[in-house]
C-alpha positions, 0 to 999 in steps of 0.5 A: 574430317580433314581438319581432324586428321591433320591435327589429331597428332598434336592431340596424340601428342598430349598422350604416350604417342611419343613414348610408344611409337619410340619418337624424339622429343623434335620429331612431331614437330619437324613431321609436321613441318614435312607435311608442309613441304607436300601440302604446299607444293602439290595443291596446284597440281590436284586442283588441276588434276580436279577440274580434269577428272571432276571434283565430284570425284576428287574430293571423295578419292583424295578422302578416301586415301588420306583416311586410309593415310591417317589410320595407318598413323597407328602403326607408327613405330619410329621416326622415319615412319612417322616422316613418311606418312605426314609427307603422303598425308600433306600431298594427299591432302593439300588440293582439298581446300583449293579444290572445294573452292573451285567446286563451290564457285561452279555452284554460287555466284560471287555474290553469294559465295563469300558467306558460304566459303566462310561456313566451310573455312570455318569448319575448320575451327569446328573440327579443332573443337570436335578433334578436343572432344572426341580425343576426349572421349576416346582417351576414357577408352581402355582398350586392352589391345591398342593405346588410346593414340590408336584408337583416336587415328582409327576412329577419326581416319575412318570417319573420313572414309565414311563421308568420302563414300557419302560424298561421292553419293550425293555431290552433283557433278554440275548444276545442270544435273544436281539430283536435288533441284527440280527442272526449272530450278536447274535451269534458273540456277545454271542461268544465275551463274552465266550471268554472273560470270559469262564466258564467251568466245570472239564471235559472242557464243557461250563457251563451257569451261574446258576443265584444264588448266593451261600454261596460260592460267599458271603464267596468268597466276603468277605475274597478277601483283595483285594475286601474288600480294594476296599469297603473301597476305594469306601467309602471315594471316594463316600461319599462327592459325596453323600452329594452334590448329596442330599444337594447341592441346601441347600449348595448353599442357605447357600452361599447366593443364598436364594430362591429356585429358584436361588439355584435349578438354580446354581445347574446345572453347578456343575454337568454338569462339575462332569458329563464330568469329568466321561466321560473323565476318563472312556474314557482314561482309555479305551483307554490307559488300565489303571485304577489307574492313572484316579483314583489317578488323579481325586481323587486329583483334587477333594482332591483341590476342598475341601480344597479350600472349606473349606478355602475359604472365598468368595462364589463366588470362 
C-alpha cells in the first residue's frame, strides 16, 4: 500500500492529471522531489517515535494518515496544493520502512531475517505492478462525477486505510503475547531471539529493550564508518530504483506508448521481473550465508540494463 501511494502520481500522470488540476509541465517533478526532503529527514524521528509508542501502533496510525493523505490528492487543484500534500505524505511516510525493519527484527533471528526483509522490499516491485494494473482498470472507469486520476487517489488511499485497521487487529506487539502461536511456541520463540542477540547488563542479568532511543544510539550511528559506508552504498543502489517506481508509465509514453492506458499496461512486466530478482537473491544469500556476491551480482546486472538504456536506439529492446 505504501508503495501504491507513493508512485500513483506518476500514474495519474500518463492522465489528464496535469491539465485538470492546473499544474506546469515541472510541478510532478519537483512534488516528488519535495517529498523527499520529508521522507529522508524524518525517518529517524518516527522510528524513534515507534520503538517509544510500539510498532504494532505506529505502522497502522502513520497508515492511516497517509491513506487519508493520498485520497485528498484528488482535490488537488493547483501547485501549491500538489507541494503541500507530497511534503505531509513523505514525512508520514518516511518511518515505514525503518520502522518495519525493526519490528521484523524483534520477531526473527538474524539468520532468518534476510530472506523475510527480502520478501517485504520486494513488495515494493509488486505494488509497482499492481499500481499498473489497478490504474488500468480504474482509467475503463467513466465516472460522470470524478476523473479517473481521482478515482485511482480514492481507491488506492482507501485500500491502505483498510489494511491500517487490519493491521492494528492482527499485528502482536511482542513475541511473548503473539495471538497466533500456542504457549510452548512462544516460549521457543522468545528463547530463539535471546540467544541469537542477548542483551545483558554488567552483573550477566538479561535486560529488555528499553524502547528509546538515546543520544548514545544516534552518536553510535553516526561515527561507525562502516554504517555510514553502507547509507552511501544504499544512495547509489536506490536511487535509479526510485525513479522508475515514481516515473516508469511517463518513461514508457516518452517511448512511444502514448495513452495512459497502454503505459500504465507496459508497467507491469518490468516489475514483476525486479520483484523475482529480490526474491532469488535474498533466498541464495540465506541460503549459501552470503551477502556480497548477491549484491555485487545484481548491481551488475543492473549497471548493463542502464548502459543498455542509455545507448539504445530502438524502444522496443
Amino acid at each position: 500500500m505504501q508503495g501504491l501511494d507513493k508512485s500513483n502520481v506518476g500514474n495519474a500522470a500518463t492522465s489528464t492529471f496535469p491539465k485538470d488540476a492546473h499544474l506546469k509541465p515541472n510541478d510532478i517533478p519537483n512534488a516528488i522531489s519535495c517529498m523527499a526532503a520529508t521522507f529522508v529527514t524524518l525517518q529517524p524521528v518516527s522510528v524513534a517515535l515507534a520503538r517509544r509508542v510500539g510498532a504494532k501502533y505506529w505502522i497502522p496510525l502513520i497508515m492511516i494518515a497517509w491513506g487519508a493523505v493520498s485520497m485528498a490528492h484528488a482535490g488537488i487543484n493547483g501547485t501549491k496544493t500538489l507541494y503541500a500534500l507530497r511534503l505531509l505524505l513523505g514525512a508520514l511516510e518516511g518511518g515505514f520502512t525503518p520502522t518495519t525493519f525493526y519490528y521484523l527484527g524483534t520477531l526473527y533471528p538474524h539468520y532468518m531475517l534476510g530472506f523475510r526483509l527480502g520478501l517485504f522490499c520486494g513488495m515494493y516491485s509488486i505494488a509497482g505492478a499492481f499500481s499498473g494494473l489497478i490504474s488500468y482498470a480504474i482509467f475503463h472507469i467513466n465516472s460522470t462525477h470524478l476523473h479517473d486520476w481521482q478515482l485511482l487517489f480514492l481507491i488506492e488511499g482507501g485500500m491502505t486505510i483498510f489494511f491500517a485497521l487490519l493491521t492494528l487487529a492482527v499485528f502482536p506487539d511482542k513475541l511473548s503475547t503473539a495471538w497466533f502461536l500456542n504457549a510452548k511456541e512462544r516460549e521457543h520463540a522468545v528463547r530463539r531471539l535471546a540467544i541469537d542477540n542477548p542483551q545483558f547488563d554488567a552483573e550477566g542479568n538479561q535486560i529488555e529493550d528499553p524502547r528509546k532511543v538515546t543520544w548514545r544510539d544516534v552518536r553510535d550511528a553516526v561515527t561507525d564508518w562502516k554504517k555510514m559506508l553502507l547509507v552511501a552504498c544504499n544512495i547509489c543502489a536506490t536511487m535509479p530504483g526510485h525513479v522508475f517506481g515514481v516515473f516508469l508509465p511517463v518513461i514508457l509514453k516518452g517511448m512511444g506508448y502514448k495513452t495512459a492506458l497502454s503505459s500504465n499496461l507496459m508497467s507491469v512486466s518490468p516489475f514483476i521481473v525486479g520483484a523475482v530478482g529480490v526474491f532469488v537473491c535474498v533466498y541464495l544469500s540465506d541460503r549459501y550465508h552470503t551477502r556480497s556476491i548477491p549484491i555485487v551480482v545484481s548491481m551488475a546486472l543492473a549497471l548493463v540494463g542502464f548502459i543498455v538504456l542509455a545507448a539504445s536506439k530502438n524502444n522496443t529492446l
